[in-house]
DOBA-621629 format. One record per residue: residue number from 1; residue in three letters; chain; x, y, z of N, C-alpha, C, O in turn. Coordinates in steps of 0.001 Angstrom, whole numbers. Example, Ala and Ser with C-alpha at 12.3 -4.5 7.8 and 13.67 -1.06 7.14 Angstrom:
! residues 2
   i  aa ch     n_X     n_Y     n_Z    ca_X    ca_Y    ca_Z     c_X     c_Y     c_Z     o_X     o_Y     o_Z
   1 Ala  A   13190   -5690    7800   12300   -4500    7800   13200   -3300    7800   14236   -3319    8465
   2 Ser  A   12850   -2250    7080   13670   -1060    7140   12900      30    7870   13409    1138    8039
//
This chain:
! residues 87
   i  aa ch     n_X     n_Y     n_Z    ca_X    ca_Y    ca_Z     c_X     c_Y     c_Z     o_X     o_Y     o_Z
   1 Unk  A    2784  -23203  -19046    2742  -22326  -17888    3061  -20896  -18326    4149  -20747  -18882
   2 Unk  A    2245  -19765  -18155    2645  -18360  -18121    3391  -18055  -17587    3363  -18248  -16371
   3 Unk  A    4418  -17444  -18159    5417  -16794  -16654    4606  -15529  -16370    3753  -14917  -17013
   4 Unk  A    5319  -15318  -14884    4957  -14063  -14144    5150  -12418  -14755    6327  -12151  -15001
   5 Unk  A    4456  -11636  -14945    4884  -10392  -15348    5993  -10415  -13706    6146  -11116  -12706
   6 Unk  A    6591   -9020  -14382    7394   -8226  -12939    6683   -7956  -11488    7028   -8200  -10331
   7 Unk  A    5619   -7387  -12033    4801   -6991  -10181    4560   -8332   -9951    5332   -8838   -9138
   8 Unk  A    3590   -9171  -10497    3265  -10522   -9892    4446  -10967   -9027    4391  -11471   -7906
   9 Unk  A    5704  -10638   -9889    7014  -11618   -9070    7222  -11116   -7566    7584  -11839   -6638
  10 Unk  A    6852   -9388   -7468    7785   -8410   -6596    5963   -9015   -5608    5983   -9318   -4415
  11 Unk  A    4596   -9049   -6493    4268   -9481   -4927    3914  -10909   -4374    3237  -11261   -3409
  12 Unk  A    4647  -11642   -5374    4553  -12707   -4544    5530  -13193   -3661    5483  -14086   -2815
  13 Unk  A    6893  -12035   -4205    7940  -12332   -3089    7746  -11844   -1684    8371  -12402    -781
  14 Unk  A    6731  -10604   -1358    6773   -9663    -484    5274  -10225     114    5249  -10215    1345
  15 Unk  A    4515  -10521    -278    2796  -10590     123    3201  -12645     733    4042  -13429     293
  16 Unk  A    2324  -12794    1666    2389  -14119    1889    1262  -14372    2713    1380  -13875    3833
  17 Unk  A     478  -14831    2561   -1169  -15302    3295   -2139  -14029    3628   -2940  -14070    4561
  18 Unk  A   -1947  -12595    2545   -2375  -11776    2678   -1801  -10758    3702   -2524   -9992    4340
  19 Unk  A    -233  -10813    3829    -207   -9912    4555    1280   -9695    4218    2045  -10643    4043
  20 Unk  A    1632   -8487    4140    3014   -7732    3801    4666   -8511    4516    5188   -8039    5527
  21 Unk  A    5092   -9374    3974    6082  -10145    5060    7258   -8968    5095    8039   -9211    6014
  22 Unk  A    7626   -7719    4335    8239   -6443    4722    8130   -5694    3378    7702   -6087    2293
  23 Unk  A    8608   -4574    3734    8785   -3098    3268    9604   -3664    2089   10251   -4669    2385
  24 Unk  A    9738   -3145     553   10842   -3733    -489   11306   -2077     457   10613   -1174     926
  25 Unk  A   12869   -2334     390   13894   -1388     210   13948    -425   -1214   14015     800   -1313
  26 Unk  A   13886   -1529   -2314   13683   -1029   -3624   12934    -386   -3752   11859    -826   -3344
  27 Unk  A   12878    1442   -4534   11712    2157   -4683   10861    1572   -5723    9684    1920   -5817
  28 Unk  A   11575     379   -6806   10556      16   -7474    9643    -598   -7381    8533    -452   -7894
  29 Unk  A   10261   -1784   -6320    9692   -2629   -5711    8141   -2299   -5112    6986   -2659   -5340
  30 Unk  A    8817   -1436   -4252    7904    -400   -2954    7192     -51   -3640    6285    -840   -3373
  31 Unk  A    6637     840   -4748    5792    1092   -5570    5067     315   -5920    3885     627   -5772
  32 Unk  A    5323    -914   -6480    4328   -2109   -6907    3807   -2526   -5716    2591   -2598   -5892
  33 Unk  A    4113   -2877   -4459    3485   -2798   -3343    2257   -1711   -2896    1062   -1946   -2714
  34 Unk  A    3021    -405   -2785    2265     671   -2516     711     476   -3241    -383     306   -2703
  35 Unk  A    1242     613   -5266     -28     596   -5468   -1208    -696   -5497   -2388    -365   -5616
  36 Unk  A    -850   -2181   -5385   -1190   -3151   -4613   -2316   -2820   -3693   -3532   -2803   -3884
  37 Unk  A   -1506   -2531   -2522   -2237   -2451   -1297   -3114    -654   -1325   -3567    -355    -220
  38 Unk  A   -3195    -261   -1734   -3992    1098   -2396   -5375     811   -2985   -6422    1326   -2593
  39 Unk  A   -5211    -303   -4229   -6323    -951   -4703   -6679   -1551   -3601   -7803   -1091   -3400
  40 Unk  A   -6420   -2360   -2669   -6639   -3634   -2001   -8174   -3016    -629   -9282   -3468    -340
  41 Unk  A   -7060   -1402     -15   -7455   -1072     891   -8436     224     904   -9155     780    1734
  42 Unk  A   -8071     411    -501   -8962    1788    -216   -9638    2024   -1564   -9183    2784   -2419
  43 Unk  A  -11021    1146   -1715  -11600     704   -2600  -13292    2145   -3415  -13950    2290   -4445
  44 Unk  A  -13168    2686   -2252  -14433    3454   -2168  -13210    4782   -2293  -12036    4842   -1927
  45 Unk  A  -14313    5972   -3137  -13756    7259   -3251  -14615    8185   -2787  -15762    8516   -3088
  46 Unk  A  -13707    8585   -1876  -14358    9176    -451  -12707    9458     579  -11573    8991     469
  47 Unk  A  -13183   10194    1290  -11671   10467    1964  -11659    9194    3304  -12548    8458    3733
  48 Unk  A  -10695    9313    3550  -10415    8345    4939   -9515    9087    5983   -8318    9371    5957
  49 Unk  A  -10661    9342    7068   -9646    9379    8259   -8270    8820    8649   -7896    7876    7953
  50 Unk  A   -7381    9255    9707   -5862    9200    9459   -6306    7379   10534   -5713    6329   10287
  51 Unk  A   -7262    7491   11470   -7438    6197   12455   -7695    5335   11279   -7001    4350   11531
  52 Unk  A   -8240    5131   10220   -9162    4194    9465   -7736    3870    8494   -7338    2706    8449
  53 Unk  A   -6983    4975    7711   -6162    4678    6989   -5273    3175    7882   -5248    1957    7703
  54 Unk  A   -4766    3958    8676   -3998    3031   10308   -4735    1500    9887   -4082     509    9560
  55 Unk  A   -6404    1564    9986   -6497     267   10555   -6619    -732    9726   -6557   -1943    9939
  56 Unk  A   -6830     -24    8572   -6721    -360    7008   -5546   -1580    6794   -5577   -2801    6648
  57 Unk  A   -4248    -282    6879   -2730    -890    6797   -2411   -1740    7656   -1772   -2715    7259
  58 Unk  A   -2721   -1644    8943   -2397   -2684    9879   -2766   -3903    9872   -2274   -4683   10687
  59 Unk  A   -3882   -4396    8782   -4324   -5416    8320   -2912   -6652    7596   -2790   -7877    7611
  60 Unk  A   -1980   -5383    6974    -998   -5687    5986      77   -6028    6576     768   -7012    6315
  61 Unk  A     313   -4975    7646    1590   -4756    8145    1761   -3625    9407    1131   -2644    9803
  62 Unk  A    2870   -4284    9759    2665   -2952   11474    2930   -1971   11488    2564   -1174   12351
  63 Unk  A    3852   -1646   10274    4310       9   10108    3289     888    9402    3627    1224    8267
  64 Unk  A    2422    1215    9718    1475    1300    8995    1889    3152    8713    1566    3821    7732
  65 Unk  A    2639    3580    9864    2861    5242    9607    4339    5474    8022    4540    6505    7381
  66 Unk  A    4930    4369    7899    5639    4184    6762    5135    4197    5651    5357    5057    4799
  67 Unk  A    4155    2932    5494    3291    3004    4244    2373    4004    3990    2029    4400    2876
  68 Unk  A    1949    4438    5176     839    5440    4357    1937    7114    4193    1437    8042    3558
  69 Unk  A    2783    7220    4564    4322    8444    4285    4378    7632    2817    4025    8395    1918
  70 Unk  A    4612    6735    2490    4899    6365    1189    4137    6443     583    4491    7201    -321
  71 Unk  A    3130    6114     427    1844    6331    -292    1495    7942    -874    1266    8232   -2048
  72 Unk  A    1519    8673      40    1233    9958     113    2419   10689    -642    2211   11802   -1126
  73 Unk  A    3819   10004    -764    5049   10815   -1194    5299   10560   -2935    5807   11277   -3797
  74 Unk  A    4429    8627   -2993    4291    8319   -4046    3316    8621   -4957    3095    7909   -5936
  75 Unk  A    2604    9812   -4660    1636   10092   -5267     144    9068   -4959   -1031    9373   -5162
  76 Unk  A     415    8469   -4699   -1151    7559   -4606   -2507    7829   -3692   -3668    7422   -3739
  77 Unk  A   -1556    8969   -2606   -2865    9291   -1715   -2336   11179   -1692   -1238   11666   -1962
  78 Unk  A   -3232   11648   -1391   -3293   13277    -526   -3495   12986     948   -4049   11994    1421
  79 Unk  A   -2995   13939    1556   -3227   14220    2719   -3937   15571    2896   -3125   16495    2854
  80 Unk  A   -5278   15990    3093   -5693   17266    3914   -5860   17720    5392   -7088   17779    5450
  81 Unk  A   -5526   17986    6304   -6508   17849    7201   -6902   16155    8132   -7927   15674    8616
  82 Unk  A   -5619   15750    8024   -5679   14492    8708   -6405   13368    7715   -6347   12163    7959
  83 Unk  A   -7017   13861    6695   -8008   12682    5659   -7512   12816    4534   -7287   13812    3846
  84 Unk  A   -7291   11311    4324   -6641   10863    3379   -7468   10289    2149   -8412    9499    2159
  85 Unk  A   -6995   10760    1356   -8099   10307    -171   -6593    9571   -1434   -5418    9933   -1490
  86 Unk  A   -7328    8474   -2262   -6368    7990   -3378   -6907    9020   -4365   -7980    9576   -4601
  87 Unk  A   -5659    9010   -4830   -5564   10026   -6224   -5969    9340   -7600   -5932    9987   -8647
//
C-alpha cells in the first residue's frame, strides 16, 4: 500500500462525496484546499464573473464569499472589476 502524500491526507480529511465538509482553520491546510478546489472549479482561462465564481463554490460549500476572499488573498485568483481570473 502507498501511503498518502500530505495534501492527499488534508483532502481526504476535509473533501467527502465531493463536497467541502469545512473550512481547515489551518492556513496550511486551507491552502491545499484552496488550490484543490481552484483546479477543480475553474478549469478554463478566461475571467469569471463574481455570480459564476458564487455558483462554482457553492457546489463545494456554502461560504462561498470566504473561499473565494481566500483564494484571492492566497494568491490563486485576481479580482478586477467584479471578474475573477486564476493566476
Amino acid at each position: 500500500m502507498v501511503p498518502l502524500s500530505p495534501d492527499e491526507k488534508v483532502l481526504r480529511a476535509f473533501i467527502r462525496d465531493d463536497r467541502l465538509v469545512s473550512i481547515p482553520a489551518r492556513a496550511q491546510k486551507r491552502l491545499v484546499i484552496l488550490r484543490y478546489l481552484a483546479a477543480q472549479c475553474f478549469t478554463e482561462d478566461r475571467g469569471y464573473p463574481e455570480a459564476e465564481v458564487n455558483q462554482r463554490l457553492a457546489l463545494w460549500h456554502p461560504d462561498v464569499a470566504a473561499l473565494r476572499r481566500d483564494m484571492v488573498d492566497a494568491g490563486l485568483m485576481t479580482r478586477a472589476g467584479g471578474v475573477y481570473r486564476r493566476t
